[in-house]
C-alpha atoms as a printed R data frame, in Angstrom:
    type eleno elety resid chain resno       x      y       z
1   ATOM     1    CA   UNK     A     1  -3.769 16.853 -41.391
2   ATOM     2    CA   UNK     A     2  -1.442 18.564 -38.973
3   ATOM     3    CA   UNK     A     3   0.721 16.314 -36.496
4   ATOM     4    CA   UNK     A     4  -0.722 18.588 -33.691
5   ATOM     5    CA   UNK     A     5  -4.599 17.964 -35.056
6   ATOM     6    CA   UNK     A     6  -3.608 14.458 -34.880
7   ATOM     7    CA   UNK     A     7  -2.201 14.757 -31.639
8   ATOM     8    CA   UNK     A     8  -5.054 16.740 -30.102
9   ATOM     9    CA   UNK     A     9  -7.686 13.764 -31.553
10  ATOM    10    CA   UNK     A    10  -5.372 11.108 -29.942
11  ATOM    11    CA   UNK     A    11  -5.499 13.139 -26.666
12  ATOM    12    CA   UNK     A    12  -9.459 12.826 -27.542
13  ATOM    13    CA   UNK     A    13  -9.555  9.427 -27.798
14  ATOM    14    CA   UNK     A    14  -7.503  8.804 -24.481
15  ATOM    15    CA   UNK     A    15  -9.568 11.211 -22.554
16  ATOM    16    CA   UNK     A    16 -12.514  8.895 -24.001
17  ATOM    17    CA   UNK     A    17 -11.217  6.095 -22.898
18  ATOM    18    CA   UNK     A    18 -10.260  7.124 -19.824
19  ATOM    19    CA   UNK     A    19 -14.209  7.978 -19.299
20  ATOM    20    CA   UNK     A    20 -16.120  5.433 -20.399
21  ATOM    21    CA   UNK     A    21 -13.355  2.715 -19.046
22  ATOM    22    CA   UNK     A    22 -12.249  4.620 -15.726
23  ATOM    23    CA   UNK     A    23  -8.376  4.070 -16.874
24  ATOM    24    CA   UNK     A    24  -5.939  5.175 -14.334
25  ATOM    25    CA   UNK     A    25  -4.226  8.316 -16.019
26  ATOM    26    CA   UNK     A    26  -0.655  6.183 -15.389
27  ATOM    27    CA   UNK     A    27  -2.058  3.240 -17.614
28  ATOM    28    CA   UNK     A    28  -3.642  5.561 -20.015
29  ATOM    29    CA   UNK     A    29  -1.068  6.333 -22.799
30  ATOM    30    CA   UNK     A    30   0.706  2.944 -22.254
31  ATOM    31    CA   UNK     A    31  -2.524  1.278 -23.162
32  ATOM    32    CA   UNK     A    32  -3.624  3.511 -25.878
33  ATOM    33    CA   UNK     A    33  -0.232  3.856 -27.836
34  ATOM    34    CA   UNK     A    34   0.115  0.360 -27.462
35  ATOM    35    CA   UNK     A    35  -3.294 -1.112 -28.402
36  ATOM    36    CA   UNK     A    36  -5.233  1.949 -29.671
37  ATOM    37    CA   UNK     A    37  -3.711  4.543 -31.798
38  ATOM    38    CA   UNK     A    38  -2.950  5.267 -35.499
39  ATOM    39    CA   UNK     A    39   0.796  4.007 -36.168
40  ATOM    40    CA   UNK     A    40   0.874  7.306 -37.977
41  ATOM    41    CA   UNK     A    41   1.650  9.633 -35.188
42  ATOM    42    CA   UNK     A    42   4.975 10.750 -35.339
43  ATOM    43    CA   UNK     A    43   6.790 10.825 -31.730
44  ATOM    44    CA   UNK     A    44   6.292 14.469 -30.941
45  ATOM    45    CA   UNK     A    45   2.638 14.262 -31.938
46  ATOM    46    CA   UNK     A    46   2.823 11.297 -29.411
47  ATOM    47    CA   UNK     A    47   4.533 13.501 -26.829
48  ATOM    48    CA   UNK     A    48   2.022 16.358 -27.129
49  ATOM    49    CA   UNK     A    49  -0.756 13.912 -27.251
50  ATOM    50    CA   UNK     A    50  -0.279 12.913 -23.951
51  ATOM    51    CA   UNK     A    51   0.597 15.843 -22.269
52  ATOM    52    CA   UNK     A    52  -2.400 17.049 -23.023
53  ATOM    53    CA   UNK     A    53  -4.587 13.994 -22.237
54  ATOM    54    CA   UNK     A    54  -2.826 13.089 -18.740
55  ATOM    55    CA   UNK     A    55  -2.236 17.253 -17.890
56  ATOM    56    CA   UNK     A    56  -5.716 17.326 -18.752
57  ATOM    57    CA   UNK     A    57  -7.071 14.149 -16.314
58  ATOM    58    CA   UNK     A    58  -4.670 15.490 -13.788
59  ATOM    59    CA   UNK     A    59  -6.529 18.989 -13.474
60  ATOM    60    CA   UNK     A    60  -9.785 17.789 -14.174
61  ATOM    61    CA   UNK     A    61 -11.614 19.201 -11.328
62  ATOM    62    CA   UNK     A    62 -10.488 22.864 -12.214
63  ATOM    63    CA   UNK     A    63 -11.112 22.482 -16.350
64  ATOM    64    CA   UNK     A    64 -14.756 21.266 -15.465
65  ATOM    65    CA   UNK     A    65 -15.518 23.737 -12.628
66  ATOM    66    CA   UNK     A    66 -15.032 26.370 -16.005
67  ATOM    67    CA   UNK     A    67 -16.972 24.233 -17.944
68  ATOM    68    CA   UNK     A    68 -19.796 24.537 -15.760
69  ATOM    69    CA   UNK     A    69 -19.526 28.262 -14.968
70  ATOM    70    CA   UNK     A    70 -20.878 28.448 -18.484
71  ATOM    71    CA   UNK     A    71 -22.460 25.328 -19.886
72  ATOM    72    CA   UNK     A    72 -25.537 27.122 -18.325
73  ATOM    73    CA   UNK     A    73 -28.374 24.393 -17.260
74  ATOM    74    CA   UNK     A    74 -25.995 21.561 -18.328
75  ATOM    75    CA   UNK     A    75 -24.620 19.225 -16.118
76  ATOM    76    CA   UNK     A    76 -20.848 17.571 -17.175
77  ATOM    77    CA   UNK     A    77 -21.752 14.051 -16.438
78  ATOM    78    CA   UNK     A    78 -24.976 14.393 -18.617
79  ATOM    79    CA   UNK     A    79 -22.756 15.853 -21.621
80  ATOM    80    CA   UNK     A    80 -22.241 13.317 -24.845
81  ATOM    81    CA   UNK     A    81 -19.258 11.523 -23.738
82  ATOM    82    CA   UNK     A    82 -17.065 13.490 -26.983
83  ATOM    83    CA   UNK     A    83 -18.110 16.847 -26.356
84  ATOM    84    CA   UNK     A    84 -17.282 16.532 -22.610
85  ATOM    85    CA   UNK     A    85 -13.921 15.744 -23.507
86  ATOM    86    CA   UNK     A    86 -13.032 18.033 -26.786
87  ATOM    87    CA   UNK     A    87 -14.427 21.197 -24.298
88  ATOM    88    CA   UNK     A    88 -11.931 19.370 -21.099
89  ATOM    89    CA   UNK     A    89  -9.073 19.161 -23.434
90  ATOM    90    CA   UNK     A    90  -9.473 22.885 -24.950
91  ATOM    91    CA   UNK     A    91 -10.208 24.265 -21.603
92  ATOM    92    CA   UNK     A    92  -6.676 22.616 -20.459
93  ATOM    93    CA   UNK     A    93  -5.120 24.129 -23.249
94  ATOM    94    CA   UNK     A    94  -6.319 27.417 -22.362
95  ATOM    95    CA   UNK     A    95  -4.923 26.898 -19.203
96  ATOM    96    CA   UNK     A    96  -1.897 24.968 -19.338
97  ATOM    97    CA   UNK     A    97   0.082 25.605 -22.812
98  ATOM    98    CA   UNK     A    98   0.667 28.371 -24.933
99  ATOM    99    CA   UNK     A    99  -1.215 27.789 -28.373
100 ATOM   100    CA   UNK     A   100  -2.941 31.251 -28.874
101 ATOM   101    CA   UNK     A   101  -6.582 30.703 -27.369
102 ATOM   102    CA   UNK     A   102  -8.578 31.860 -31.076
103 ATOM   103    CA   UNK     A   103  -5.798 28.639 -32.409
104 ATOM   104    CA   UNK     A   104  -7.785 26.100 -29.930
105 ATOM   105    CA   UNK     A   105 -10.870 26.486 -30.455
106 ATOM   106    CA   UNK     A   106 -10.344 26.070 -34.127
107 ATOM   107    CA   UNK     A   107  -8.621 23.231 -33.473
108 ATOM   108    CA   UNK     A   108 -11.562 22.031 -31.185
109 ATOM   109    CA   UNK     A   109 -14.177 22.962 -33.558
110 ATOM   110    CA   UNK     A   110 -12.116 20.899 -36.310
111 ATOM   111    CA   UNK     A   111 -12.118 17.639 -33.744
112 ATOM   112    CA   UNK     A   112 -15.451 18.067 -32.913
113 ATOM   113    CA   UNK     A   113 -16.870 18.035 -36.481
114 ATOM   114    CA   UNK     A   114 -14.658 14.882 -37.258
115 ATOM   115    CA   UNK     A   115 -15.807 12.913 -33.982
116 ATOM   116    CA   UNK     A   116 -19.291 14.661 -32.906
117 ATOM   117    CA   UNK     A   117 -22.592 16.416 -34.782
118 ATOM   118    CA   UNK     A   118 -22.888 19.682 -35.793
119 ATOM   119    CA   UNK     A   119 -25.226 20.696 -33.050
120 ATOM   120    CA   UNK     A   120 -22.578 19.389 -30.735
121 ATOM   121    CA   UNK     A   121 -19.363 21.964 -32.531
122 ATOM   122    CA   UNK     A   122 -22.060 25.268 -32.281
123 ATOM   123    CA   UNK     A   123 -22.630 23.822 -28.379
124 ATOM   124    CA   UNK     A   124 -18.683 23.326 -28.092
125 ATOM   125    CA   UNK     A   125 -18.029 27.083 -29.546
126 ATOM   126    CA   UNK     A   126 -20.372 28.768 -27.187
127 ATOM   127    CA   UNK     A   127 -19.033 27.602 -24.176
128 ATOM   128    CA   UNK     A   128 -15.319 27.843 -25.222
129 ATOM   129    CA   UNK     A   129 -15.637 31.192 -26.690
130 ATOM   130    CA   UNK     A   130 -17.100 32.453 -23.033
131 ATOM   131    CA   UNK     A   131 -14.319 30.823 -21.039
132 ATOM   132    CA   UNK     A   132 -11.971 32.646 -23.780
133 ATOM   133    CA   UNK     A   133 -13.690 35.763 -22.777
134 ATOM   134    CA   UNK     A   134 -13.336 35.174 -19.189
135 ATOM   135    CA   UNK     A   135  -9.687 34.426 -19.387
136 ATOM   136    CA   UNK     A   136  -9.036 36.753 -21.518
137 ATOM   137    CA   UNK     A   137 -10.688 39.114 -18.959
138 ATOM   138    CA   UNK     A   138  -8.506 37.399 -16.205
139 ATOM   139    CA   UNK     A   139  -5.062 36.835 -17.875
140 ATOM   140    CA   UNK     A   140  -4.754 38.545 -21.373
141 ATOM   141    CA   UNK     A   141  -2.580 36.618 -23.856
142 ATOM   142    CA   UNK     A   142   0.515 38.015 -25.481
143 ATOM   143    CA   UNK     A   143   0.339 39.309 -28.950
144 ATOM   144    CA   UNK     A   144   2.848 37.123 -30.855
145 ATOM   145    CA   UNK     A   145   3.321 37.830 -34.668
146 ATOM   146    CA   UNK     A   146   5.256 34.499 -34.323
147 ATOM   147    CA   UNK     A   147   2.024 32.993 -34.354
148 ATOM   148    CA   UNK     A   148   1.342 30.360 -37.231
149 ATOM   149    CA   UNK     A   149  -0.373 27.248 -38.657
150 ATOM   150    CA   UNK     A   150   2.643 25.610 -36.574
151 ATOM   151    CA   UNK     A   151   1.354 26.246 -33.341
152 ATOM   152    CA   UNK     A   152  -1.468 24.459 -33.876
């Protein structure tokens, strides 16, 4: 598994955490790469890890507002706990760095199946494929033929 995989499902499990134990976004990473994680993530997984977890809590209220412009008749708060949280995390990505949108929601999909049901990855898909297509709508990426398995 890729150190970025890795890094996106330790951004999972802090965004996780953060939910279910209402940890302050400053104690968040402290706590989890001190008591929680896999010794096995190498310090720029770490890095990227929480970035994305703590970029993501920070600019929560935006990622969920497009969340709910298309998780049609589904509230947030009544979401599984996991697939709240893998579609807040890709929906920051889309947003805030500059993996190639098609490269998240793989990478989504891939932490969804590994920490959620299969219903759960086609639910995930829909709504992050329609916020891709209303981005892409909104702010079209920038071909790159620099784009590779690195990235994600």
């Amino acid at each position: 598994m890729g150190s970025r995989r890795k890094a996106r499902e330790s951004a999972l499990q802090m965004l996780f955490a953060a939910d279910v134990a209402a940890t302050r976004p400053d104690e968040l990473a402290r706590t989890f790469w001190s008591e929680l994680s896999d010794d096995e993530v190498d310090e720029q997984a770490r890095e990227f890890a929480t970035a994305l977890a703590v970029g993501t809590l920070a600019h929560v209220e935006e990622v969920d507002e497009r969340i709910r412009s298309r998780a049609e008749h589904w509230r947030i708060d009544r979401m599984a706990t996991v697939d709240r949280n893998v579609l807040r995390l890709a929906v920051y990505e889309f947003l805030y760095e500059p993996t190639p949108r098609t490269v998240t929601i793989n990478e989504a999909l891939e932490v969804a199946r590994r920490f959620s049901t299969f219903e759960a990855t086609q639910f995930i898909n829909g709504i992050l494929d329609a916020i891709k297509r209303d981005l892409d709508q909104e702010r079209p990426e920038i071909e790159s033929t620099a784009t590779t398995e690195a990235e994600a």
